[in-house]
Short mmCIF file of the C-alpha atoms (twelve columns), coordinates in Angstrom:
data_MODEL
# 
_entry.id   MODEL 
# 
loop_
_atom_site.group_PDB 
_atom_site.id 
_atom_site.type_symbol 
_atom_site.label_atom_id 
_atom_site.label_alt_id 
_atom_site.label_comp_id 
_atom_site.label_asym_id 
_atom_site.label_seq_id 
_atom_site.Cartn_x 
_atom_site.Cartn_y 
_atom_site.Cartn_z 
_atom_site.pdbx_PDB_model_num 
ATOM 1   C CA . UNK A 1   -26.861 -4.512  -16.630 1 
ATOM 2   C CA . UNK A 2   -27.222 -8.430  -15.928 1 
ATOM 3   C CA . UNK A 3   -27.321 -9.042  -12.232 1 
ATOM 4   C CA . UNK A 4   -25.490 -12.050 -10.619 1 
ATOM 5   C CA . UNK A 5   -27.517 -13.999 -8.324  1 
ATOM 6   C CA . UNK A 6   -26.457 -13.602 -4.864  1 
ATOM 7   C CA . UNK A 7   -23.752 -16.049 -3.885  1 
ATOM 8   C CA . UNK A 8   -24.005 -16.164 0.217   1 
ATOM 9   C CA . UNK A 9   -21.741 -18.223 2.114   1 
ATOM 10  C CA . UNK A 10  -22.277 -20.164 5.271   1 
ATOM 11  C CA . UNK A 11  -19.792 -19.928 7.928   1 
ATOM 12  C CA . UNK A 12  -19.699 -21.778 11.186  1 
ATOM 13  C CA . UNK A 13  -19.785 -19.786 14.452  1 
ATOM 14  C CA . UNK A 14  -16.269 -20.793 15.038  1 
ATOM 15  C CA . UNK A 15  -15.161 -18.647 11.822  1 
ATOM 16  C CA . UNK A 16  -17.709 -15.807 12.400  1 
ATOM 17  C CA . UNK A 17  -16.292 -15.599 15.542  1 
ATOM 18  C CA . UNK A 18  -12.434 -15.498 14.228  1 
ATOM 19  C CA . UNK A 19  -13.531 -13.251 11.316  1 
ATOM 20  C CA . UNK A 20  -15.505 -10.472 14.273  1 
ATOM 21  C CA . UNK A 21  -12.296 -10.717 16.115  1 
ATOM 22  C CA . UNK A 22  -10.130 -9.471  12.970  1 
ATOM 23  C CA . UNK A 23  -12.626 -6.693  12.217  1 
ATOM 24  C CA . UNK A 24  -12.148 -5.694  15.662  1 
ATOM 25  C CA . UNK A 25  -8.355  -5.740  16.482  1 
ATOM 26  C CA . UNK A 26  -6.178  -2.577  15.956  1 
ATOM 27  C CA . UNK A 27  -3.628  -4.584  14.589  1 
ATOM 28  C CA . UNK A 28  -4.842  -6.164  11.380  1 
ATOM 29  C CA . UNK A 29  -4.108  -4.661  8.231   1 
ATOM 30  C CA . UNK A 30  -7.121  -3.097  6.941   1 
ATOM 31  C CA . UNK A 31  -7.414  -5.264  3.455   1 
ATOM 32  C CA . UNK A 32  -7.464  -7.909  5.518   1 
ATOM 33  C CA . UNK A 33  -10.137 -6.624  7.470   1 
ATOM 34  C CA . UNK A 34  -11.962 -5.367  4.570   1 
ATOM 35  C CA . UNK A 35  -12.119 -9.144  3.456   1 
ATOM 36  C CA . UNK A 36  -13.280 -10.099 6.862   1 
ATOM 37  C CA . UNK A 37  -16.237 -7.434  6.657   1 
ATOM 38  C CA . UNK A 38  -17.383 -8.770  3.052   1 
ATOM 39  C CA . UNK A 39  -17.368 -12.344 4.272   1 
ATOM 40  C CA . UNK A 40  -19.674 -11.625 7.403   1 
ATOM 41  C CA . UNK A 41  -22.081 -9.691  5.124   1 
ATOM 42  C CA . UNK A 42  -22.089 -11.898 2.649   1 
ATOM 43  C CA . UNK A 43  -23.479 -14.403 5.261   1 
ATOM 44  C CA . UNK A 44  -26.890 -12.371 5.141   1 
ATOM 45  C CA . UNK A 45  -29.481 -13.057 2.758   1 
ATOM 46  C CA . UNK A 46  -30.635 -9.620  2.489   1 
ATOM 47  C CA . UNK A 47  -27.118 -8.191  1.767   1 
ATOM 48  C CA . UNK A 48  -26.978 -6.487  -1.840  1 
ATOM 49  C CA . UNK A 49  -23.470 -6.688  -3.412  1 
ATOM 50  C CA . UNK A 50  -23.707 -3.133  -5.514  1 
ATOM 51  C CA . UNK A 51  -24.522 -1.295  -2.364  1 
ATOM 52  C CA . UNK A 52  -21.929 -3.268  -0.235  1 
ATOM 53  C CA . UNK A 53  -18.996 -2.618  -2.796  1 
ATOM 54  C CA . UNK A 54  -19.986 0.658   -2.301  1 
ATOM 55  C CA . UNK A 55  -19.956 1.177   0.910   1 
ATOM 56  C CA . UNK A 56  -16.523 -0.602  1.442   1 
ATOM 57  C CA . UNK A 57  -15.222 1.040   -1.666  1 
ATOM 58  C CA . UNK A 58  -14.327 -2.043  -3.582  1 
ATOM 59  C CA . UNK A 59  -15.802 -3.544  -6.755  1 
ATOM 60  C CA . UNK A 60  -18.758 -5.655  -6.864  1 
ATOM 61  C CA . UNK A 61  -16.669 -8.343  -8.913  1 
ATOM 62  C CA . UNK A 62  -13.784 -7.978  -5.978  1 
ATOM 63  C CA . UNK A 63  -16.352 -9.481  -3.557  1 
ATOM 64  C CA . UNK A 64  -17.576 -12.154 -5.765  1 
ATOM 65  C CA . UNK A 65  -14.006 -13.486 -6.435  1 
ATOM 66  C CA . UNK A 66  -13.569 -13.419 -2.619  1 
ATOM 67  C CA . UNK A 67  -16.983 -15.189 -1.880  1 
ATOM 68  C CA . UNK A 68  -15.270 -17.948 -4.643  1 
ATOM 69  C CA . UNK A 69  -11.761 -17.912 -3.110  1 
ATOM 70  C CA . UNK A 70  -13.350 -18.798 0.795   1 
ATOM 71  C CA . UNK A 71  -15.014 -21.518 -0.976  1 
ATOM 72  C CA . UNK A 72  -11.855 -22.760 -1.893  1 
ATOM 73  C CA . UNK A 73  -9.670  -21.650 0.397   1 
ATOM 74  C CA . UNK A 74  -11.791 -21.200 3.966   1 
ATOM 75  C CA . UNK A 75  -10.217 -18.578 5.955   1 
ATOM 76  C CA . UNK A 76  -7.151  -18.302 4.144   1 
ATOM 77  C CA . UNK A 77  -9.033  -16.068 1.431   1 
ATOM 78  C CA . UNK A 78  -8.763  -13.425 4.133   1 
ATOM 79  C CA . UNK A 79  -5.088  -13.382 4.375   1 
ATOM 80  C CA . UNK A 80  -2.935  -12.156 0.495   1 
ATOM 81  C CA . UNK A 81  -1.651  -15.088 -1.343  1 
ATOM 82  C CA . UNK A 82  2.234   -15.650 -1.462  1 
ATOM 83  C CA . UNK A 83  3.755   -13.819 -3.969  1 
ATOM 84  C CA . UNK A 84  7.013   -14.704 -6.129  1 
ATOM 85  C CA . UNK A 85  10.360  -13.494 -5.951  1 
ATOM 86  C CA . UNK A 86  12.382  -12.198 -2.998  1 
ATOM 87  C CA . UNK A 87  10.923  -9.696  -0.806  1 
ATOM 88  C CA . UNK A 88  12.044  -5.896  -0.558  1 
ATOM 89  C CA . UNK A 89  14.813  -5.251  1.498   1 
ATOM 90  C CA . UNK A 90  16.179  -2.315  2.942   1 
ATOM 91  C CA . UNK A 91  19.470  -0.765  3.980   1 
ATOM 92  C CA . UNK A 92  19.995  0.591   7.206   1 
ATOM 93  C CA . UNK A 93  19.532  4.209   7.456   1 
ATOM 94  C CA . UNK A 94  22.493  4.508   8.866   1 
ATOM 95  C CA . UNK A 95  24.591  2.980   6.667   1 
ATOM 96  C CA . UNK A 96  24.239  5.599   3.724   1 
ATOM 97  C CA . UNK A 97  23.653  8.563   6.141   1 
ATOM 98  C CA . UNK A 98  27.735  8.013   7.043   1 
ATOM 99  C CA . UNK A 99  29.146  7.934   3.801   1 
ATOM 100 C CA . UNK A 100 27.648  11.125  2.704   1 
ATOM 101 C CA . UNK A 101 28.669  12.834  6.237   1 
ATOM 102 C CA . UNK A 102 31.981  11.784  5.352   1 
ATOM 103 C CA . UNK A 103 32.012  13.450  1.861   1 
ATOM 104 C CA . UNK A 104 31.375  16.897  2.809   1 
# 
């Protein structure tokens, strides 16, 4: 199997220190802080991408297209893109729960 050379990225202490914060706070989504986790390793030289994929459970190529989307996008690569069409929406619980009461 061909190995990629490593592709580390620099990041300022500004964005380590935004990117520790996420890994640390209850309230971010977990992919999100998965992303977070691969960017601050990948920061290391002596970080090895099979064994990091590993122990995050994600593919090796899943951190190398993040370590090319922060390079495009800074920060943002952390966050999920926009996606098309309209968003799930949901009817009251409510709503439905009455007309069936009503039935029986």
């Amino acid at each position: 199997m061909r190995r990629h050379p490593p592709r580390f990225i620099k990041l300022t202490g500004a964005e380590k220190t935004f990117l520790k914060q996420l890994v640390r706070d209850g309230r971010t989504e977990q992919r999100a802080a998965r992303r977070a986790r691969i960017l601050l390793a990948m920061t290391k030289a002596r970080t090895v991408v099979g064994a990091l994929a590993e122990r995050l459970e994600v593919t090796p190529k899943a951190i190398w297209d993040l370590c090319r989307r922060y390079e495009e996008r800074g920060l943002e690569a952390v966050w999920d893109a926009p996606r098309s069409g309209r968003p799930r929406s949901f009817s009251p619980l409510g709503s439905s729960a009455n007309r069936t009461v009503g039935l029986l």
